[in-house]
DOLUMKE-866435 format. One record per residue: residue number from 0; x, y, z of N, C-alpha, C, O in turn; residue in one letter. Coordinates in Angstrom, 3 decimals, decimal comma. Example, Ala and Ser with C-alpha at 12.3 -4.5 7.8 and 13.67 -1.06 7.14 Angstrom:
<atoms>
nr / npx / npy / npz / capx / capy / capz / cpx / cpy / cpz / opx / opy / opz / rest
0 / 13,190 / -5,690 / 7,800 / 12,300 / -4,500 / 7,800 / 13,200 / -3,300 / 7,800 / 14,236 / -3,319 / 8,465 / A
1 / 12,850 / -2,250 / 7,080 / 13,670 / -1,060 / 7,140 / 12,900 / 0,030 / 7,870 / 13,409 / 1,138 / 8,039 / S
</atoms>
This chain:
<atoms>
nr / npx / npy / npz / capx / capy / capz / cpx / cpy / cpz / opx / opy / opz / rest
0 / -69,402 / -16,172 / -14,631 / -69,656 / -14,871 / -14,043 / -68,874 / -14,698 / -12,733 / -68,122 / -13,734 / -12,591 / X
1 / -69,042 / -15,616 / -11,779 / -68,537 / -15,655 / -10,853 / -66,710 / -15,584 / -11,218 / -66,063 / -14,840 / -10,481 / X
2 / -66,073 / -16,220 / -12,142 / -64,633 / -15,952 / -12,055 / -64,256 / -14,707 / -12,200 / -63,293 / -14,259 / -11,577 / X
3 / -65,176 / -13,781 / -13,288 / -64,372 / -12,767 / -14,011 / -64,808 / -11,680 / -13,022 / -64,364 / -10,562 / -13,282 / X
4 / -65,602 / -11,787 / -11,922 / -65,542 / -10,947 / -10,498 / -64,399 / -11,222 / -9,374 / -63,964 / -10,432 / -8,537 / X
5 / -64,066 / -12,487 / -9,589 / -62,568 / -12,678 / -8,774 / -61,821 / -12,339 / -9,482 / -60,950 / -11,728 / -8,863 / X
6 / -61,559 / -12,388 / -10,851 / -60,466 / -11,937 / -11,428 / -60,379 / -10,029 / -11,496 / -59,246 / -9,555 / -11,417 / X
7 / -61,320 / -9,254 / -11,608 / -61,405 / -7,693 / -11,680 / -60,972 / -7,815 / -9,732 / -60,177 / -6,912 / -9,473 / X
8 / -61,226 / -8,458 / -8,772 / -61,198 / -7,813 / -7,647 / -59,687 / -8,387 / -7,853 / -59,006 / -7,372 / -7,995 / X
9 / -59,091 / -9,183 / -7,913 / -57,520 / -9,653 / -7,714 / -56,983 / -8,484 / -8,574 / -55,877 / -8,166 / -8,138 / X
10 / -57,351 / -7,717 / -9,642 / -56,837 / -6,669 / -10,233 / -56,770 / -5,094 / -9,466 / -56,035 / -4,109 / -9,529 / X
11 / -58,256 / -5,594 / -8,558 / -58,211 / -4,108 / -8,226 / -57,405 / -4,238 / -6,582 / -57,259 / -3,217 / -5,910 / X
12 / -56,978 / -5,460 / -6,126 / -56,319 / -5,519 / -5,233 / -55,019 / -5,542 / -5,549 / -54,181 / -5,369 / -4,664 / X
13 / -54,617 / -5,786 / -7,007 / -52,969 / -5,371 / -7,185 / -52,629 / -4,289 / -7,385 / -51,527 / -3,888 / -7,010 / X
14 / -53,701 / -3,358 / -8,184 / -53,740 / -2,159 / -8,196 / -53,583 / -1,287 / -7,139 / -52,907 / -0,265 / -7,258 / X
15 / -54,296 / -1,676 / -5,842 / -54,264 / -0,836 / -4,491 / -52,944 / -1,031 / -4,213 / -52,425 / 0,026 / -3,855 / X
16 / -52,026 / -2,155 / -4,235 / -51,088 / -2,675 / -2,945 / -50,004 / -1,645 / -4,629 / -48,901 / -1,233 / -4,268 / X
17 / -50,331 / -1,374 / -6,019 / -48,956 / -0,642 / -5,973 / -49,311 / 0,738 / -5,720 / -48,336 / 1,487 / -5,665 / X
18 / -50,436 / 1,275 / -5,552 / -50,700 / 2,537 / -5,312 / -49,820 / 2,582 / -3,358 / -49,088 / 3,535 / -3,090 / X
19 / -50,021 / 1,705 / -2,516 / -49,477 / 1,583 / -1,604 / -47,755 / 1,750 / -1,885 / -47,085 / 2,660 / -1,397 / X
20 / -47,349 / 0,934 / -2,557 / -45,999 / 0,469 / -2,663 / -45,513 / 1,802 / -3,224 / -44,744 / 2,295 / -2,398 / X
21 / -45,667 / 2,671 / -4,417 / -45,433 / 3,732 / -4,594 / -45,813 / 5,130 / -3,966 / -45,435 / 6,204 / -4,433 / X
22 / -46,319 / 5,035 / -3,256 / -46,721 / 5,694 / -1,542 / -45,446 / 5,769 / -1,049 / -44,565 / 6,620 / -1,175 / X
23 / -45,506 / 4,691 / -0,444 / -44,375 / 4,065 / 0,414 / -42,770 / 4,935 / -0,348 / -41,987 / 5,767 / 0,109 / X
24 / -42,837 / 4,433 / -1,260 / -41,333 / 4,757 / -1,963 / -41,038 / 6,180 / -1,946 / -39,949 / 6,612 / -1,569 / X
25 / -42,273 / 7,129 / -2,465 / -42,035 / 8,550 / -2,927 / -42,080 / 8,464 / -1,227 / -41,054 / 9,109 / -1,015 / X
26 / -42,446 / 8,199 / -0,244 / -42,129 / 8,983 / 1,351 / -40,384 / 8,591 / 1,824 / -39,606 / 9,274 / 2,491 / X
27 / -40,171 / 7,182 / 1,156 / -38,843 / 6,951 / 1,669 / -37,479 / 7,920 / 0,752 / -36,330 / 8,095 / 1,157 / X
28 / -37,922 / 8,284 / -0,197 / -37,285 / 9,158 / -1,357 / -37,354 / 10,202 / -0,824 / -36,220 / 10,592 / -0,549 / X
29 / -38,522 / 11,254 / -0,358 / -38,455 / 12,281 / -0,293 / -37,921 / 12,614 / 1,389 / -38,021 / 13,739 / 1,880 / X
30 / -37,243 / 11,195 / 2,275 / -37,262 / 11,122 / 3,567 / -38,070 / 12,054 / 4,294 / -37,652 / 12,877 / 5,109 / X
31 / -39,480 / 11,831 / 3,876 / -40,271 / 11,867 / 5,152 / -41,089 / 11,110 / 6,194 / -41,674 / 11,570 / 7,174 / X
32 / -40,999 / 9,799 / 5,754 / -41,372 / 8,197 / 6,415 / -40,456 / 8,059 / 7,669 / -40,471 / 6,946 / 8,196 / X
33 / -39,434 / 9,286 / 8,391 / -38,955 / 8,787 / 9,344 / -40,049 / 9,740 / 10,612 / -40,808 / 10,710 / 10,588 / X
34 / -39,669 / 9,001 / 11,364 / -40,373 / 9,827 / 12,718 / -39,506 / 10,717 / 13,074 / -38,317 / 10,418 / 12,966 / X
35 / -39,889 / 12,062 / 13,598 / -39,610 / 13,047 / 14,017 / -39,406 / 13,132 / 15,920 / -39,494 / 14,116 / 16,654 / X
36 / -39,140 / 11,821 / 16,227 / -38,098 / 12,085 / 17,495 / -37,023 / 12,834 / 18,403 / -35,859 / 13,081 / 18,086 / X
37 / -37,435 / 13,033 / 19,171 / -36,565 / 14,337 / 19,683 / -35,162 / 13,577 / 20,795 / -34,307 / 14,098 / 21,511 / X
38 / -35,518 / 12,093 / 20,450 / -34,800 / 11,150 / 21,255 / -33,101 / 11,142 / 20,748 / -32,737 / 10,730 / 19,647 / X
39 / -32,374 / 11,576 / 21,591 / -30,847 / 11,910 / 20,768 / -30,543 / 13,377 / 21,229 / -31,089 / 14,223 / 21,937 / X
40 / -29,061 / 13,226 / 20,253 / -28,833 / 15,003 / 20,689 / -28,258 / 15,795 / 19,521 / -28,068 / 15,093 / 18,527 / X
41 / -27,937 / 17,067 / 19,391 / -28,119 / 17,770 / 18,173 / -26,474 / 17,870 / 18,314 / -25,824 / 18,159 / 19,318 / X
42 / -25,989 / 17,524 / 16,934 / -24,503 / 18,958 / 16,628 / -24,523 / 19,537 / 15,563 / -25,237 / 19,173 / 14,629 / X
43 / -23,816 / 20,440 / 15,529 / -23,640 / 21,291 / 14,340 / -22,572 / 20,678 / 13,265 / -21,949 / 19,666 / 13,586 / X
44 / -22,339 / 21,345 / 11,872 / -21,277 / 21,287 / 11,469 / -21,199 / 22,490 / 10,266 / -22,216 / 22,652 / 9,592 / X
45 / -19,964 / 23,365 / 9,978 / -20,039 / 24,056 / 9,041 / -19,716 / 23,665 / 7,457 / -18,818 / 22,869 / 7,181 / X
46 / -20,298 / 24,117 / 6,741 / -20,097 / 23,615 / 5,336 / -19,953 / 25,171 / 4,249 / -20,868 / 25,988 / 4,145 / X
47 / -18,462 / 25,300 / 3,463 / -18,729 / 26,091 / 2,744 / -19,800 / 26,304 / 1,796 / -20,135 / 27,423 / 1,408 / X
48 / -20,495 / 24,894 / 1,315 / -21,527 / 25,156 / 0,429 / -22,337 / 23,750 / 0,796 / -21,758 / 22,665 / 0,837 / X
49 / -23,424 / 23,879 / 0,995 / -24,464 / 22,693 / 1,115 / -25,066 / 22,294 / -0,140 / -26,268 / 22,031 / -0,160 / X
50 / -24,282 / 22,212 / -1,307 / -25,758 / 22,452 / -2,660 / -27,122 / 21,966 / -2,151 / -27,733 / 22,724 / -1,399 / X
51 / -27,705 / 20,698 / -2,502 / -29,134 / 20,855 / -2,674 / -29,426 / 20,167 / -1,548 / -30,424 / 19,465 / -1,708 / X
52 / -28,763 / 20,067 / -0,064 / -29,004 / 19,598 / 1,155 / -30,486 / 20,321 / 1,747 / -31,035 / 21,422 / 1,742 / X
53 / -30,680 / 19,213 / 2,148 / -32,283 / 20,241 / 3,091 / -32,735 / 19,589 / 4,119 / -32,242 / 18,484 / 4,349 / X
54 / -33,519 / 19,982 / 4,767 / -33,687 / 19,632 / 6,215 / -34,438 / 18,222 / 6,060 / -34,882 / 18,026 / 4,928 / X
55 / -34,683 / 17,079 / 7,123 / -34,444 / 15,438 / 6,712 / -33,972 / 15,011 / 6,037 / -34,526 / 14,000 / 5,605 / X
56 / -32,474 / 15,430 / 5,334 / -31,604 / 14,559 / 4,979 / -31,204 / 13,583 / 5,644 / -31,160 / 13,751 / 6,863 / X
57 / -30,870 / 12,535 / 5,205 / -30,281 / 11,130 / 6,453 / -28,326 / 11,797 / 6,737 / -27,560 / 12,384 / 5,972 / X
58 / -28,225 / 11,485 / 7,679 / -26,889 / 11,191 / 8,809 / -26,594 / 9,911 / 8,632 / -26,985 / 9,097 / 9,469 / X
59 / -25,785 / 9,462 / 7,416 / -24,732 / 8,076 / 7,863 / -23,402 / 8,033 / 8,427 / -22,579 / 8,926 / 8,628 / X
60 / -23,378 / 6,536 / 8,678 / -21,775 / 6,012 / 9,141 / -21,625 / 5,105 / 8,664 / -22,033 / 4,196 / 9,387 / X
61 / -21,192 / 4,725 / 7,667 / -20,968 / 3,479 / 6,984 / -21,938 / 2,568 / 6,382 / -21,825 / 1,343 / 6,338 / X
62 / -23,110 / 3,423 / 5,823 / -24,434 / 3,423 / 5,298 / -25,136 / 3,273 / 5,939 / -26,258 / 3,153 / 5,448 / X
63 / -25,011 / 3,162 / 7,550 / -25,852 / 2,952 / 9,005 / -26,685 / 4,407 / 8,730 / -26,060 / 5,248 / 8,084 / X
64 / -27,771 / 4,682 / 9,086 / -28,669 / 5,810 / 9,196 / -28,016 / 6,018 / 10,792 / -27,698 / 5,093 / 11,539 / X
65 / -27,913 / 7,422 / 11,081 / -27,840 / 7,840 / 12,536 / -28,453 / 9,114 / 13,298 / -28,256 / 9,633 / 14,397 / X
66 / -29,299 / 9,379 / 12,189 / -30,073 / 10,489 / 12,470 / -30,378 / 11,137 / 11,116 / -30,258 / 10,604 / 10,013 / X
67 / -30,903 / 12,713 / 11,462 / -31,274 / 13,341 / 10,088 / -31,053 / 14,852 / 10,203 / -30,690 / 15,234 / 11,315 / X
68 / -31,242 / 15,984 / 9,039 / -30,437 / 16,947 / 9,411 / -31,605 / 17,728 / 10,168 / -32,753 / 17,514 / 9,779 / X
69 / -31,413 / 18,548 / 11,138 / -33,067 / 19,215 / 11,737 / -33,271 / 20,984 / 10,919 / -34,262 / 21,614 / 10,551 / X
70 / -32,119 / 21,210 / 10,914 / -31,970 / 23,116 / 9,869 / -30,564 / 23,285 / 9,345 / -29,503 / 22,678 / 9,491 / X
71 / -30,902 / 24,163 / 8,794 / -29,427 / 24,637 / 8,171 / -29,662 / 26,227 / 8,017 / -30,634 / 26,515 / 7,319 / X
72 / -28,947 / 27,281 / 8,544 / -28,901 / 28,537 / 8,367 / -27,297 / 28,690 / 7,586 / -26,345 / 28,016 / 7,191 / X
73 / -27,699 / 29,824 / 7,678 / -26,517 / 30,881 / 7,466 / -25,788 / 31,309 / 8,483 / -26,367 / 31,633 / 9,520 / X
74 / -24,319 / 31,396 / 8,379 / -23,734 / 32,059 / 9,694 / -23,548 / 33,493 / 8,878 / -22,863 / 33,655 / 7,868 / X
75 / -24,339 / 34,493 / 9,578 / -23,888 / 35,771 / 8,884 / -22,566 / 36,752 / 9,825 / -22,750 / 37,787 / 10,465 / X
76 / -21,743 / 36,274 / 9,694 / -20,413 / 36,632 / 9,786 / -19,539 / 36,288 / 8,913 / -18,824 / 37,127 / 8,366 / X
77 / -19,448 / 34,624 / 8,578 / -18,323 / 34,208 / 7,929 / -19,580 / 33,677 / 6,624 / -19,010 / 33,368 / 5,578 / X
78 / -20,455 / 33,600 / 6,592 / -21,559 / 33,777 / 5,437 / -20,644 / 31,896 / 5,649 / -19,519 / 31,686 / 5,195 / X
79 / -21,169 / 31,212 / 6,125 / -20,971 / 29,690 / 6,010 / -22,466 / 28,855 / 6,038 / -23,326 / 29,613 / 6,486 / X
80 / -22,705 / 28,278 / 5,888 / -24,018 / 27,442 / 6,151 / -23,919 / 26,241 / 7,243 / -23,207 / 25,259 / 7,032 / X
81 / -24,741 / 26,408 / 8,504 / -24,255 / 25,833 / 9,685 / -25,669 / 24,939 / 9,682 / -26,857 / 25,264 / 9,686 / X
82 / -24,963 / 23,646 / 9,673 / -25,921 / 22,287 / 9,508 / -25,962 / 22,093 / 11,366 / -25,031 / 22,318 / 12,139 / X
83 / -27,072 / 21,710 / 11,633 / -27,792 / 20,768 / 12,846 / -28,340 / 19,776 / 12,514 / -29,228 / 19,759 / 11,662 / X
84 / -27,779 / 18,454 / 13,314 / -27,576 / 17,515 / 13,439 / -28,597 / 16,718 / 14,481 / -28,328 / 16,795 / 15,680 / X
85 / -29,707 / 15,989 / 14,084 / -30,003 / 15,081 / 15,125 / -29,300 / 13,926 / 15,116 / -29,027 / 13,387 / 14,043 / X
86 / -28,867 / 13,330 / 16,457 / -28,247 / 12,316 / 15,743 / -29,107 / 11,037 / 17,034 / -29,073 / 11,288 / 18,238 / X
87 / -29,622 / 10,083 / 16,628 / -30,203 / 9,335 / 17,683 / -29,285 / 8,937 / 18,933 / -28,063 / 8,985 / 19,066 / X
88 / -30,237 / 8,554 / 19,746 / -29,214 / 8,436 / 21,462 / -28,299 / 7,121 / 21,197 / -27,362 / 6,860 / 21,952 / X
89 / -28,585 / 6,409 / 20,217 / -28,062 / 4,527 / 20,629 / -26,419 / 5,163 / 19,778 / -25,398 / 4,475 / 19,794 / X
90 / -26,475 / 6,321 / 19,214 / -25,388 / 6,352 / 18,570 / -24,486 / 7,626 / 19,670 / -24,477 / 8,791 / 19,271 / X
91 / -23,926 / 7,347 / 20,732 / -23,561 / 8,807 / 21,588 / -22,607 / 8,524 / 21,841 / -22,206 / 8,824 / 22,965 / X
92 / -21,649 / 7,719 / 20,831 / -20,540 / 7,613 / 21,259 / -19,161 / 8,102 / 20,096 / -18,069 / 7,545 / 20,203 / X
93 / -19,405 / 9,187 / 19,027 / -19,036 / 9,400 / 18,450 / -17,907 / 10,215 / 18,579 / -18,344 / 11,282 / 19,010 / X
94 / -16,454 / 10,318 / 18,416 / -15,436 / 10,885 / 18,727 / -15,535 / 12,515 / 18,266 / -15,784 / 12,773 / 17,088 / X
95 / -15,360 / 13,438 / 19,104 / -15,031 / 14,432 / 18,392 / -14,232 / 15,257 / 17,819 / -14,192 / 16,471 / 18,020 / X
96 / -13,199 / 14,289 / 16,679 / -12,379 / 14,464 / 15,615 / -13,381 / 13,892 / 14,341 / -12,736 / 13,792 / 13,297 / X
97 / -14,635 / 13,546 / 14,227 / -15,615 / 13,370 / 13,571 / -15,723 / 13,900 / 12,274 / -16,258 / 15,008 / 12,225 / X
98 / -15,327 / 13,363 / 11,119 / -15,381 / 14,515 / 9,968 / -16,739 / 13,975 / 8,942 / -17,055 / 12,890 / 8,454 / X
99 / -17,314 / 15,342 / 8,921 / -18,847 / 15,655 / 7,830 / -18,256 / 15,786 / 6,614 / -17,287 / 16,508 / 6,382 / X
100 / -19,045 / 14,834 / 5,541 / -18,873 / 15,159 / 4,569 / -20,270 / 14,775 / 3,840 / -20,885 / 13,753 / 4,144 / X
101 / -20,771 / 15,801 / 2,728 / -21,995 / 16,021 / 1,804 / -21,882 / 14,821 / 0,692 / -20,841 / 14,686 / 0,050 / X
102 / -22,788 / 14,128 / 0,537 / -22,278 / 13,216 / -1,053 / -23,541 / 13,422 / -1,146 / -24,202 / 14,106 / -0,365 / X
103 / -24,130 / 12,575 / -2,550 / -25,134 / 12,432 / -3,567 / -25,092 / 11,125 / -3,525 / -24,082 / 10,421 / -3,523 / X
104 / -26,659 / 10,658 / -3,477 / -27,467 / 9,039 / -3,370 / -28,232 / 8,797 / -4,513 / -29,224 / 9,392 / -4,932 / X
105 / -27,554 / 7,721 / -5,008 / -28,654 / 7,546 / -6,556 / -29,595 / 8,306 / -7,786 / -30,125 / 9,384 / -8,055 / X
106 / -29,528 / 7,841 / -7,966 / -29,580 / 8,690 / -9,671 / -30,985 / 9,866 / -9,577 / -31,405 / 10,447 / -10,577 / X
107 / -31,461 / 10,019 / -8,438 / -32,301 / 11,247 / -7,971 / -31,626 / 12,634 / -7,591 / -31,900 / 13,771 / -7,975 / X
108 / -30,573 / 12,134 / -6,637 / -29,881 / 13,242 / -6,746 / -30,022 / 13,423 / -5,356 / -29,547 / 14,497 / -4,988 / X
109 / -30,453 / 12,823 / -4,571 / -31,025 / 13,007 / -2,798 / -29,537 / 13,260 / -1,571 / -28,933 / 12,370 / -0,972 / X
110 / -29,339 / 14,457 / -1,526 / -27,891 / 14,607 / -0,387 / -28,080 / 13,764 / 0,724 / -29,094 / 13,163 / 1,078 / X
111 / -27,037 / 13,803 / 1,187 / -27,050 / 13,256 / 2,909 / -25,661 / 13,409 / 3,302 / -24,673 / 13,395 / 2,567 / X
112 / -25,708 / 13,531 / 4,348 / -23,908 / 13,893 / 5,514 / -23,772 / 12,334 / 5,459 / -24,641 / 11,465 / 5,390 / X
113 / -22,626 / 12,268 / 5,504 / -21,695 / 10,975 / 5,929 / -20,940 / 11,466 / 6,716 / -20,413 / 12,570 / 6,576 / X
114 / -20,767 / 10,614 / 7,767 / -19,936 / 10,813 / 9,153 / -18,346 / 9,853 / 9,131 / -18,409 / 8,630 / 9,257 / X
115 / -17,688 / 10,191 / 9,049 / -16,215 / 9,364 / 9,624 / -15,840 / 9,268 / 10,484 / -15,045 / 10,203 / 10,582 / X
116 / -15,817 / 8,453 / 11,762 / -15,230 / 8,547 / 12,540 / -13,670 / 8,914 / 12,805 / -12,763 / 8,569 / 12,048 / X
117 / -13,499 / 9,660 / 13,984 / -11,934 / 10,046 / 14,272 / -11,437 / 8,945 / 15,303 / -12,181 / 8,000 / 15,562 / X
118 / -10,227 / 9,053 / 15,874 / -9,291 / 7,977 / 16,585 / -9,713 / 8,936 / 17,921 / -9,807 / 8,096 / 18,815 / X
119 / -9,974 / 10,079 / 18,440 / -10,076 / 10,824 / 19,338 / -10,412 / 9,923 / 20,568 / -11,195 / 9,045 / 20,202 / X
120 / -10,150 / 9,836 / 21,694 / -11,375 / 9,384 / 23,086 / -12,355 / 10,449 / 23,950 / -12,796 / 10,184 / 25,068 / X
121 / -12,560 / 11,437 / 23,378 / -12,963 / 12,572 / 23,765 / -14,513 / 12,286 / 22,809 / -14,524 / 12,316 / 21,579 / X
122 / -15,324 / 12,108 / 23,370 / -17,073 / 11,922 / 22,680 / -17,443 / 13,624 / 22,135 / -17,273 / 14,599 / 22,867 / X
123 / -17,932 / 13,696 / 20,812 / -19,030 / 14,631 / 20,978 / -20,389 / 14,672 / 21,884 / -20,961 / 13,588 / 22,000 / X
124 / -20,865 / 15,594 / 22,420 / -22,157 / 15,742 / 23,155 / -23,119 / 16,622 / 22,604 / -22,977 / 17,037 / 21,454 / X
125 / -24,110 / 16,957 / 23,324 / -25,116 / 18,151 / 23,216 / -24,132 / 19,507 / 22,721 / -23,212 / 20,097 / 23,287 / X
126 / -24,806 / 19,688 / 21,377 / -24,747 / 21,150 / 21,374 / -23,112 / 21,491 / 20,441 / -22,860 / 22,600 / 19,971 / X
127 / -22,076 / 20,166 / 20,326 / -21,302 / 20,357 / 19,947 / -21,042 / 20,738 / 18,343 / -21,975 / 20,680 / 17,543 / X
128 / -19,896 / 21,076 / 18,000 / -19,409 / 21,345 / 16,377 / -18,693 / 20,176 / 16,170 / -17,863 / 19,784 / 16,990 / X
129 / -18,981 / 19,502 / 14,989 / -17,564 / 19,104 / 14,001 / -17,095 / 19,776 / 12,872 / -17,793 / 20,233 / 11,967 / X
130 / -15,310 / 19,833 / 13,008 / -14,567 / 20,971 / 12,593 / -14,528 / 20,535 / 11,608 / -14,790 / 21,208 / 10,612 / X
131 / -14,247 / 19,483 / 11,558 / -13,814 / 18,638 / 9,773 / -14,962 / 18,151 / 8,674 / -15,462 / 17,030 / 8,580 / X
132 / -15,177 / 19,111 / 8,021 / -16,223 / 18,982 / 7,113 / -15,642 / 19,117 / 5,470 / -14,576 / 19,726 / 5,370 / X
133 / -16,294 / 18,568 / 4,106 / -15,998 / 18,574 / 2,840 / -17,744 / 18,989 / 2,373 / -18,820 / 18,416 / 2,542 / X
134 / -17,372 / 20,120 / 1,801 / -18,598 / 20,457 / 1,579 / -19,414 / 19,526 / -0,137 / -18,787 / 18,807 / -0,915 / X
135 / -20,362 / 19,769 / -0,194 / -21,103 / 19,169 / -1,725 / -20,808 / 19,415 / -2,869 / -21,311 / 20,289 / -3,575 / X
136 / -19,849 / 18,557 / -3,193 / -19,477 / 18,561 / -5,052 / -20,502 / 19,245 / -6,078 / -21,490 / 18,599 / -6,428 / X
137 / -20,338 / 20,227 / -6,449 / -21,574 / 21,162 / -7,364 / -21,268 / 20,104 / -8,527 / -20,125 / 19,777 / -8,847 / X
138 / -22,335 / 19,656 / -9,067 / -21,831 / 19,378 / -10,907 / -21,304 / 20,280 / -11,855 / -20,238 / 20,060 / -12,431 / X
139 / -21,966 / 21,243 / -12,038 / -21,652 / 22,223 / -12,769 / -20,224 / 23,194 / -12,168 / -20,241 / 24,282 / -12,744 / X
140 / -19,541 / 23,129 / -11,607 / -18,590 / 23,600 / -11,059 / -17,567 / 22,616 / -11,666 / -16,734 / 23,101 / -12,431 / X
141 / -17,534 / 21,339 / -11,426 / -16,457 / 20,027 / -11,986 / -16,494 / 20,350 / -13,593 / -15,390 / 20,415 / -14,134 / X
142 / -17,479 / 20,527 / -14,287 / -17,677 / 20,545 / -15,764 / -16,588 / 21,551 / -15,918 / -15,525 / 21,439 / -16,527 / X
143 / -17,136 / 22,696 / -15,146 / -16,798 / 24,158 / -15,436 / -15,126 / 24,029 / -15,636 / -14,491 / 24,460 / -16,598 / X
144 / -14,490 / 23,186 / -14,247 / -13,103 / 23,432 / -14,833 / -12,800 / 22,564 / -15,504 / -11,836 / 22,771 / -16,242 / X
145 / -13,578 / 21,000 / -15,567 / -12,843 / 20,602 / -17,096 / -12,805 / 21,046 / -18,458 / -11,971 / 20,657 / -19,276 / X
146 / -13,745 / 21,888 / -18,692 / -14,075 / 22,652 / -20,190 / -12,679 / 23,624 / -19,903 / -11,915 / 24,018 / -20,784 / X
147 / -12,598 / 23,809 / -18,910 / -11,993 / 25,399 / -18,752 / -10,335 / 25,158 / -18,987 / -9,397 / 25,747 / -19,525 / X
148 / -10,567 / 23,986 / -18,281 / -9,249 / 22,451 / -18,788 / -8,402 / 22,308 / -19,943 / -7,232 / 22,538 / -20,250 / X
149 / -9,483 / 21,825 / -20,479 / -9,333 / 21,441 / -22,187 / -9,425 / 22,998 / -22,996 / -8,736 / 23,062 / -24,014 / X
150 / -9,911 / 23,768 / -22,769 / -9,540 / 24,796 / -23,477 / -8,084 / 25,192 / -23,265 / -7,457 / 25,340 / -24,314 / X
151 / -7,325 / 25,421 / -21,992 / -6,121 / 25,555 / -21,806 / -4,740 / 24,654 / -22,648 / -3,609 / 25,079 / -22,881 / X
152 / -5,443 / 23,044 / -23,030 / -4,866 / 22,282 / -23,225 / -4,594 / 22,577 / -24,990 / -3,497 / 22,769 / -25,513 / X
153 / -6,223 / 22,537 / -25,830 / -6,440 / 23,142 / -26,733 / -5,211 / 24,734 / -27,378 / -4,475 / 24,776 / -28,364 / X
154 / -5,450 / 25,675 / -26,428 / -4,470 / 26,495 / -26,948 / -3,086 / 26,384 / -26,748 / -2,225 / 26,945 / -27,426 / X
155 / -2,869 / 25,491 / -25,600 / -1,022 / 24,809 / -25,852 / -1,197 / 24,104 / -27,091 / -0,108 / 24,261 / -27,643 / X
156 / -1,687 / 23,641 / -27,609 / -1,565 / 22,667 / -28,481 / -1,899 / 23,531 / -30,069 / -1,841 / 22,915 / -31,133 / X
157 / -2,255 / 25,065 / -29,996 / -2,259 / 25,380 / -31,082 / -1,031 / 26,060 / -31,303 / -0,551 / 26,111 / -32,436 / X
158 / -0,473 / 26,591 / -30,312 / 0,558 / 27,604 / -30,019 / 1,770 / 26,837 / -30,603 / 2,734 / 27,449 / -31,061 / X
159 / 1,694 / 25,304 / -30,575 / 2,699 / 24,975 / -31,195 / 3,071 / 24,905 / -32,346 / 4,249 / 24,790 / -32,682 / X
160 / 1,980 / 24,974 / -33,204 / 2,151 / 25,052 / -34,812 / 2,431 / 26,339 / -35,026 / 2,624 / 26,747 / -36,171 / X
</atoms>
């Protein structure tokens, strides 16, 4: 009697720690497990198209985390989408020839900016832009012109008979 009560509680204690562990994961997935620190300073950057970017996306540099994104509007003039940038203080030494670029993280599909550093000696600060940005590879846009591709290729290739 006594074992098969240690054995249901060792079950219901593996049970808790994955209800924990999958806790844990869906907060680090959906990046909201970071703290919301105001420690650091903000820049902007413009992007013709952000696809499915959204606000706490991670900020890397060479898979280093360096912050996260804080908004993204619209510029209604040039209709661009203007990303803000927290970027933490330990990182304030970033050149501003700095180029943003959008990629896709594992098979979820989760955006994030990647940062490149420039050769510049001139630091970004508070409040600044980086000019050099590559906006987010749409999927359906890449398909679009390879179909659109191979159809072109397709009718050279009938035209010859």
């Amino acid at each position: 009697m006594n074992n098969s009560k240690f054995i249901e509680s060792m079950v219901g204690l593996f049970v808790l720690f994955g209800f924990v562990g999958a806790f844990y994961l869906a907060m680090d997935v959906s990046n909201l497990s970071h703290k919301n620190s105001e420690d650091g300073y903000k820049i902007t950057a413009r992007f013709e198209n952000v696809g499915g970017l959204q606000t706490q996306a991670k900020i890397t540099m060479a898979g280093v985390k360096l912050g996260h994104v804080v908004a993204i509007k619209i510029d209604q003039e040039t209709y661009e989408a203007v990303v803000t940038m927290q970027i933490n203080s330990q990182f304030n030494k970033l050149p501003d020839d700095t180029s943003a670029s959008i990629f896709t993280s594992g098979l979820l599909g989760n955006q994030y900016i990647a940062l490149l550093p420039g050769a510049s000696n001139k630091i970004l600060s508070e409040g600044e832009e980086i000019q050099l940005t590559q906006s987010a590879v749409i999927l359906e846009e890449v398909i679009g012109q390879f179909l659109y591709n191979k159809s072109d290729e397709f009718s050279d290739t009938t035209k010859k008979f």
